[in-house]
C-alpha positions in Angstrom: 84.4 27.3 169.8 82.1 28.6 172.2 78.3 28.8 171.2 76.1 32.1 171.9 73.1 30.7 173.4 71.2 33.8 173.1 70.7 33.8 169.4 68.0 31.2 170.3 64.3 32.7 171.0 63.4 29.9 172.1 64.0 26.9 174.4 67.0 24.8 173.7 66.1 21.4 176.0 63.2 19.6 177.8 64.1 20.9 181.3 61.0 23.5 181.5 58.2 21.3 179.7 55.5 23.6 178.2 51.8 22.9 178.8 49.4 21.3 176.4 46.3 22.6 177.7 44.6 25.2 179.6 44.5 23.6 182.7 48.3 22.8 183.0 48.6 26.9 182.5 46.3 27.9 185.0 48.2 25.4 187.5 50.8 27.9 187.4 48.8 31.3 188.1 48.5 33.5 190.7 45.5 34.2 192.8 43.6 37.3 192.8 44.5 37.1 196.4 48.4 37.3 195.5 47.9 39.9 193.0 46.5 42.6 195.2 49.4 41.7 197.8 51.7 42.4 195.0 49.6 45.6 194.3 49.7 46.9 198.1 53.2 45.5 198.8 55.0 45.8 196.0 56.3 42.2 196.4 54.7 38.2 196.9 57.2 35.6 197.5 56.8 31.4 198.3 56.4 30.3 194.3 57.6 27.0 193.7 59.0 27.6 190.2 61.7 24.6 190.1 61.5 20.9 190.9 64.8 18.9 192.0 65.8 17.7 189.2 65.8 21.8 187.4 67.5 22.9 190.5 69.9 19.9 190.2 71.1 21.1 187.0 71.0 24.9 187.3 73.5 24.0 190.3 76.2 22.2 187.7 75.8 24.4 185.4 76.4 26.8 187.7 79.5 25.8 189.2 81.0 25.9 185.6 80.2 29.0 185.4 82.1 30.3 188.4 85.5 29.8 187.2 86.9 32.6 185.7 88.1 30.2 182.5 84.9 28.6 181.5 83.7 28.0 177.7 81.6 30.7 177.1 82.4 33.8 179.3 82.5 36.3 176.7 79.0 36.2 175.9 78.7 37.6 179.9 76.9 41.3 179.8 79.2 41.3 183.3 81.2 39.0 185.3 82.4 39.9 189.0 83.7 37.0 190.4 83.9 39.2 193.4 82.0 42.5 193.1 82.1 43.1 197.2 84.1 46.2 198.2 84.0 45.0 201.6 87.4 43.1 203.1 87.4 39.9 203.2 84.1 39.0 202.1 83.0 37.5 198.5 80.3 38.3 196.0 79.8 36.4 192.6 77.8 38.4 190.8 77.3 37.7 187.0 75.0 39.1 184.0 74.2 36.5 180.8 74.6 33.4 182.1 71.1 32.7 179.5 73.8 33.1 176.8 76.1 30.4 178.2 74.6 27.6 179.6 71.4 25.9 178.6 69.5 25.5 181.8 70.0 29.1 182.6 68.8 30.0 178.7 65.6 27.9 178.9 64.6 28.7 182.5 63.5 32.1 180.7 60.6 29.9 179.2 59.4 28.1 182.6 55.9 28.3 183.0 56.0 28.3 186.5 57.9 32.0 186.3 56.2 33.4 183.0 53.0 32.6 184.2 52.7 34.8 187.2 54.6 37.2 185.0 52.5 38.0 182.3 50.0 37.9 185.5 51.9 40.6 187.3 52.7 43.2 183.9 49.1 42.2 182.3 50.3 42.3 179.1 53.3 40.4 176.8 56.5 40.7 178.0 60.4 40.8 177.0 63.3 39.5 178.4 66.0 42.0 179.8 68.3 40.0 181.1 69.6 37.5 184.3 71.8 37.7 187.0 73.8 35.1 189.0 74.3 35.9 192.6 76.2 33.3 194.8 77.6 34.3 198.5 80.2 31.8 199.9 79.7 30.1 203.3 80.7 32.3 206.1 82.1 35.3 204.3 79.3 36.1 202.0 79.1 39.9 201.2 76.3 41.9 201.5 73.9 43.2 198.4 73.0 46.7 199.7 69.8 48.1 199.9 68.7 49.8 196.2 65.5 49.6 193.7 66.5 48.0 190.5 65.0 50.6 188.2 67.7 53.0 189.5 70.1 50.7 187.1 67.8 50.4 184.4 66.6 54.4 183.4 67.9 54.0 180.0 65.1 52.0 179.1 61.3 53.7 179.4 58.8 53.5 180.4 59.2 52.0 183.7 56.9 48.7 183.1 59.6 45.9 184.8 59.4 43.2 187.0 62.1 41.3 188.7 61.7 37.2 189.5 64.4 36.5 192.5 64.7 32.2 192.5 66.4 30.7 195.1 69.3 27.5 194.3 69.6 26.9 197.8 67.1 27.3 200.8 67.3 31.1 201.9 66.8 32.3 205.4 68.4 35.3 207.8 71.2 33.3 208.7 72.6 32.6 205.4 72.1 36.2 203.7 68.1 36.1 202.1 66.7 39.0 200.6 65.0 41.7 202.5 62.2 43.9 201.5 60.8 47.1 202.3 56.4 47.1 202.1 55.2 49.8 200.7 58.5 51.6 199.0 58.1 50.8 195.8 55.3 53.8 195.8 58.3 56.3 197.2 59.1 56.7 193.5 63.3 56.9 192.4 66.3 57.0 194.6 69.4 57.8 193.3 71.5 54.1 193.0 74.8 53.4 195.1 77.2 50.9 195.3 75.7 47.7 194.9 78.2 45.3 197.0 79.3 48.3 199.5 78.1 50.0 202.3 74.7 48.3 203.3 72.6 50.8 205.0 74.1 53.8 202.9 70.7 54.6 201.3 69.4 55.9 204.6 71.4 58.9 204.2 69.2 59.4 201.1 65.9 58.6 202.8 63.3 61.0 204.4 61.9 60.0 207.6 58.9 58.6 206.7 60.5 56.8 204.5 63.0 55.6 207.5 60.1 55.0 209.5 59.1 52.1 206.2 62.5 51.2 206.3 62.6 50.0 209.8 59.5 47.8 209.0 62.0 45.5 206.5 61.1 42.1 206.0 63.1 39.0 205.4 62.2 36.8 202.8 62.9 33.6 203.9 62.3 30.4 201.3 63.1 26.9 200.6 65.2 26.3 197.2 63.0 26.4 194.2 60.8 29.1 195.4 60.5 32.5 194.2 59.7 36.2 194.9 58.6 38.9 192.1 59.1 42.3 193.1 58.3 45.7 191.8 61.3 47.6 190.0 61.6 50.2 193.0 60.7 48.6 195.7 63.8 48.6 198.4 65.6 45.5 198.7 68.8 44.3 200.0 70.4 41.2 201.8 73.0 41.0 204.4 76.2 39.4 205.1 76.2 35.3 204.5 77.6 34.1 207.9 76.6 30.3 207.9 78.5 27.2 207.1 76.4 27.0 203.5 76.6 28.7 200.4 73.3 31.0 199.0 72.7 30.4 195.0 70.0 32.5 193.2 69.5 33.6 189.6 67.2 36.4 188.8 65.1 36.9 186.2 64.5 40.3 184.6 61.4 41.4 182.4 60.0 44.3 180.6 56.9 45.2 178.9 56.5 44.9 175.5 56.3 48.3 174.0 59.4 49.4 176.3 61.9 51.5 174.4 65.6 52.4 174.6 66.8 55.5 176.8 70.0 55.0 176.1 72.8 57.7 176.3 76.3 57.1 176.8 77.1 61.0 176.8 75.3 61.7 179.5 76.0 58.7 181.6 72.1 57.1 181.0 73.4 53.5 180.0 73.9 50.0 181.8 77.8 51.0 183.2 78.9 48.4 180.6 78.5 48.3 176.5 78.3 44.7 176.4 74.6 44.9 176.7 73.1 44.7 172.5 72.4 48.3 172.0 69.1 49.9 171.1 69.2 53.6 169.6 67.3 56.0 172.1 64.1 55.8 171.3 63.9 52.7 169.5 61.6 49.8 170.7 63.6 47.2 173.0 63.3 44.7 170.8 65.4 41.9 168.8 67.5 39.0 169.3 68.6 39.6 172.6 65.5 40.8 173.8 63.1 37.8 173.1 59.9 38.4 173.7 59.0 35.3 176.3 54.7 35.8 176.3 52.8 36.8 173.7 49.3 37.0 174.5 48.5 37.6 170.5 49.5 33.6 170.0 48.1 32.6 173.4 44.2 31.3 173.5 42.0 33.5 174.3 40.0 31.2 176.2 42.8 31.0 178.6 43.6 34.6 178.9 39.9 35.1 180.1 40.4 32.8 182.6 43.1 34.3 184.3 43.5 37.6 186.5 45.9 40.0 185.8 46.8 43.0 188.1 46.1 45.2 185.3 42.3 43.8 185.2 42.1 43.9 189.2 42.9 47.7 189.3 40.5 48.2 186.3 37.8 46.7 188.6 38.7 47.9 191.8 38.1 51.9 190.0 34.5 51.5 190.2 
């Protein structure tokens, strides 16, 4: 009988070891530096958050977890093995895999990613929830260009941050994400297919905003390194053309204090009801919502050692 990971608040394994003191914590921050190119980017990228051995066994588990049949796949909040609508290109795309596989579960606790996480929101934070994404060698499909908050308006206020880590090394050749500098201050955009038509978004764009849109970056990595990006900042990645395959898992957080939006009536919801439900209104908040950083429990003499972007705006106002 398959076992629903995601009852557990807390790791399951010794993959992600926790740190014993203050200095071990602050190995894993973010300079003030990166935090204001966060602030006037809306992205940073080049984290190491995995050693070998992590990425070693997110990699198995992973290629469990791509066949249809595996133990465990109803506890997926989604599972396309191919979500592309493009002919005859592939694109696994999967939500949950924290429920179904322990590496993937206790990565959520790596202090390497909730580090510069709590660093980035400035306050304690929840889990949402993961993705897979995984493009085939030499027929990957495209993830088209779109801001994740446009998925996610049936949770408010918009306090979200998404952690993109790679399995394999990512560059232009082999489909790696590309963002936009600067959009995630152009405020929403309405959402489109996420596997279709890659540039359709322009049609939506003004032309100053074209004119950012021509300035796209690619992010290019080695595996184990990750980018955090703002929840509407424009991001996409193209077609997967090389003779390798291009792993990544995502990482989504919230806020604590966010609360549910949620309206199936009017079409306000995830697209799916496999997500645990939270009444409109209510906090996001519960078993499948784990809150992953605390700073309550967390010492105070290592909080006021570390910079936050919430602290760096506070000081940059006078």
């Amino acid at each position: 009988m398959s076992e629903d990971l995601g009852l557990s608040s807390h790791p399951l394994s010794d993959l992600f070891p926790q740190p014993e003191s203050i200095e071990e914590w602050t190995s894993y921050c973010l300079s003030e530096d990166q935090l204001l190119e966060f602030q006037e980017k809306g992205f940073i990228h080049g984290i190491k958050v995995l050693n070998h051995d992590q990425i070693e066994v997110l990699r198995r588990e992973l290629s469990e977890m791509v066949v249809p049949e595996h133990e465990g796949r109803e506890f997926f909040y989604e599972y396309h093995s191919n979500e592309s609508t493009i002919p005859e290109t592939v694109l696994f795309h999967a939500l949950g895999a924290w429920r179904v596989r322990k590496a993937f579960h206790d990565i959520l606790w790596n202090p390497a990613f909730v580090m510069p996480a709590y660093q980035l929101l400035g306050n304690g934070f929840r889990f949402f929830h993961d993705q897979i994404f995984c493009k085939p060698a030499n027929h990957g499909s495209v993830v088209s260009w779109h801001q994740d908050f446009s998925y996610w308006t049936w949770t408010q206020p918009m306090h979200h941050l998404t952690c993109w880590i790679g399995l394999d090394d990512s560059n232009e050749e082999n489909g790696c994400v590309h963002y936009v500098p600067g959009s995630h201050r152009w405020g929403l955009i309405d959402k489109l297919d996420l596997a279709g038509e890659m540039d359709a978004v322009r049609s939506l764009l003004t032309s100053d905003q074209i004119r950012d849109f021509e300035r796209k970056v690619p992010i290019v990595m080695k595996e184990g390194y990750a980018s955090f990006h703002h929840p509407v900042l424009m991001h996409g990645s193209f077609e997967n053309r090389s003779p390798f395959q291009r792993r990544a898992t995502v990482i989504n957080v919230f806020g604590d204090g966010v609360i549910s939006n949620l309206d199936f009536v009017i079409g306000n919801s995830p697209g799916t009801k496999n997500y645990p439900p939270i009444p409109i209104g209510n906090k996001m908040e519960g078993t499948y919502y784990p809150l992953l950083f605390n700073p309550e429990e967390t010492s105070q003499e290592l909080l006021s050692n570390i910079p936050t972007l919430k602290n760096l705006k506070k000081i940059n106002t006078f």
